[in-house]
N, C-alpha and C positions, 0 to 999 in steps of 0.2 A: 452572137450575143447571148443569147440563150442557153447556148452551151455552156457559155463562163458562167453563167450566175447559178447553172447547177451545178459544177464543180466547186465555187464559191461554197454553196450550201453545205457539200458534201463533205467539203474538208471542216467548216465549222460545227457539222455533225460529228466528225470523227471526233474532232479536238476536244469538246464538249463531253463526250462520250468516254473519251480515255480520262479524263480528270475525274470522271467520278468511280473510284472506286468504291470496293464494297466494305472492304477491311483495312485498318491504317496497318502502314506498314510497320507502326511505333509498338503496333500492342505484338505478344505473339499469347498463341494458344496453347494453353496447358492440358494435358492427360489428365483424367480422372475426373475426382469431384472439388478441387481447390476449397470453394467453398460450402464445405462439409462440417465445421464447426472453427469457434473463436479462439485464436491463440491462446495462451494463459495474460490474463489482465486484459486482455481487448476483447472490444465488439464486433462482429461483422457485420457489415452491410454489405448486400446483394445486389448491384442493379443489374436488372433483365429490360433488354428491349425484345420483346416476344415476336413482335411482329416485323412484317415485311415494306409497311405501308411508308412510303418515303426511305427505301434502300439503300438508295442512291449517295443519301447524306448522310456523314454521319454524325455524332453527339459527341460533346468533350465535358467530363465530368470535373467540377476542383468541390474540395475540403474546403473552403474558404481561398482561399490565395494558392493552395497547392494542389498542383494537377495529380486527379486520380488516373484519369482515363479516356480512351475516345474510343464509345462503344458503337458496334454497326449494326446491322438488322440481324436478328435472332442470335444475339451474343448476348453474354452475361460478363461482367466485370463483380470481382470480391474483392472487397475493401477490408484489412486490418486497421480498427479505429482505436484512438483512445477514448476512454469514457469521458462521458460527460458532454455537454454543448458543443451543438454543431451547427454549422451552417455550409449547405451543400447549394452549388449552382450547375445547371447543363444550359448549355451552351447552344443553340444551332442558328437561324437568322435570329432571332431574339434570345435572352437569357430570363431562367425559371430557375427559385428557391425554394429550399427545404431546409425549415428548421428541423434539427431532431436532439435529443437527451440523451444519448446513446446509455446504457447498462453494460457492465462487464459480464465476459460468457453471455451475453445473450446475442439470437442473430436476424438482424434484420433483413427487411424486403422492398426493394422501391421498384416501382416498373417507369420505365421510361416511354415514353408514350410521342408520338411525332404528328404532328396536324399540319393543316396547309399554313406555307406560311407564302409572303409574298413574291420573293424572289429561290427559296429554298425551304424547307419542312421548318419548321419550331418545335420545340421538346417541351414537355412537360414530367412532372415529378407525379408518381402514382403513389403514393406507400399502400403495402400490404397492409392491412389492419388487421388479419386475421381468419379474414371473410376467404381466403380462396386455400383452397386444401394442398395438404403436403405433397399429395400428388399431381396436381397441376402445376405445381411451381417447378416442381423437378422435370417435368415433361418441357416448361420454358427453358 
């Protein structure tokens, strides 16, 4: 009996274990710097999840109704926006908002940020204000 309920374990361990990947299979990764400056007429926004802390999940980014992204631990996602009014949501056991006013040519910064959440990590919106140097952000 004992034997079953630790192969029980072990296969729910497995199963568990293969579901969480680290990177969706939807995004793929680009060479270089993508987001190195704004189209002509668009904004860029940057989102950086810097960290590793809650890996396991990951975060699904939309523009309002339309999906940008599903970013994973220590990915960046660049966003081509149009100017003006935004409303950005991520996603993971609960959902977190960001208004922003976007400017043409100019480029934005938001860190996505993961805390406990009950059943899986929860996301939060960080924006850059300013405060962290060009070189830190390129090191994300």
């Amino acid at each position: 009996m004992v034997k079953i309920i630790k192969l029980v374990l072990l296969a729910v361990f497995v199963g568990l274990s293969s579901a969480c990947a680290t990177m969706s299979s939807h995004m793929t990764v680009q060479e270089g710097n993508p987001e190195s400056k704004p189209e002509a007429g668009k904004a860029l926004l940057v989102f950086m999840r810097p960290s590793s802390y809650g890996g396991a999940v990951q975060a699904t980014i939309y523009d309002d109704t339309t999906y940008i992204g599903t970013i994973s631990a220590n990915t960046k996602i660049a966003y081509q926006a149009d100017p003006g009014p935004h409303m950005f949501m991520v996603i993971g056991e609960s959902a977190d908002f960001m208004q922003a006013d976007l400017k043409a040519g100019k480029t934005y910064y938001a860190r996505v940020s993961a805390r406990m959440g009950f059943w899986k990590a929860r996301f939060s919106f960080n924006p850059e204000n300013g405060g962290t140097s060009p070189e830190e952000l390129n090191r994300w």
